[in-house]
C-alpha positions, -999 to 999 in steps of 0.1 A, spaced: -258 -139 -282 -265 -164 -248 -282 -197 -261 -311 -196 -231 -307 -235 -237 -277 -240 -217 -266 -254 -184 -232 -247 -170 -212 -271 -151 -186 -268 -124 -160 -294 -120 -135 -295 -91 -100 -311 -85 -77 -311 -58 -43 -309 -70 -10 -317 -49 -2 -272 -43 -12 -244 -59 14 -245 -86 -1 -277 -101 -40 -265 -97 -25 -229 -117 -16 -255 -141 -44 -274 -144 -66 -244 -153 -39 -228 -175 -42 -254 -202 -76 -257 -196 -81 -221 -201 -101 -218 -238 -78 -201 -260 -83 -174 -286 -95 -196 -313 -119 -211 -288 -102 -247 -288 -84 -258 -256 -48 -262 -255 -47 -300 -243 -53 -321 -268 -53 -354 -247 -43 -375 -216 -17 -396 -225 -16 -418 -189 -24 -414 -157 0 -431 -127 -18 -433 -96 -22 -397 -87 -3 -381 -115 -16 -372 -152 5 -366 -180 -12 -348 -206 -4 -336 -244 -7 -303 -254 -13 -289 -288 22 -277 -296 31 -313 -289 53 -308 -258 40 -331 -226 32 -325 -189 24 -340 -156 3 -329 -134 0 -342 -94 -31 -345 -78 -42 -351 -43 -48 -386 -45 -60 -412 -79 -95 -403 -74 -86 -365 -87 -64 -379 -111 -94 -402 -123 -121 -371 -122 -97 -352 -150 -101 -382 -173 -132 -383 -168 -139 -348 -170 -118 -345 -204 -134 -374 -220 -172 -360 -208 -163 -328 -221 -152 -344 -260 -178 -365 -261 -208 -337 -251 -189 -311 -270 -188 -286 -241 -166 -254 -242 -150 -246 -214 -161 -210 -200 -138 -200 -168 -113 -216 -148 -98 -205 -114 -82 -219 -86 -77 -212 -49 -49 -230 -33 -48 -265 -41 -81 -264 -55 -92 -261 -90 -123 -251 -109 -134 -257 -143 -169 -242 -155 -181 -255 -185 -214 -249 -208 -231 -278 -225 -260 -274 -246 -294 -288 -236 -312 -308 -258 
């Protein structure tokens, strides 16, 4: 059943090709238990993020420039902290999308 008191958010990052921005929205992707398969971001390094995964294994991934790199930390730590699920992802070319639904108080 739809909760009517939604909203659904769209974030966007421009990643270095189209090989990183599939990555990004891979482990973004909401898995079959409904938890996502990062777990954290471990450090960014100007315009590269390294992130943890659940399995424990570790990967970069390169974005356009810091300001992407910043948004994903940002977006991550937004998306903990409001409790959002994440609801599609998708990229096109060096651009990726992640939709997200956040209850409304």
């Amino acid at each position: 059943m739809t909760n009517i008191f939604e909203s659904k958010l769209k974030f966007k990052f421009i990643c270095q090709d189209s090989y990183e921005a599939e990555k990004l929205t891979s482990i973004f992707a909401l898995q079959k238990d409904n938890t996502l398969f990062v777990s954290n971001i471990v450090t960014i390094i100007d315009n590269e993020v390294v992130v943890k995964l659940k399995d424990g294994s570790h990967h970069s991934i390169m974005f356009k420039d810091k300001i992407n790199s910043y948004k994903l930390e940002q977006f991550f730590n937004e998306l903990l902290s409001r409790k959002g699920q994440v609801t599609d992802t998708k990229y096109v070319g060096e651009v990726a999308f992640v939709s997200i639904t956040e209850p409304v108080a």
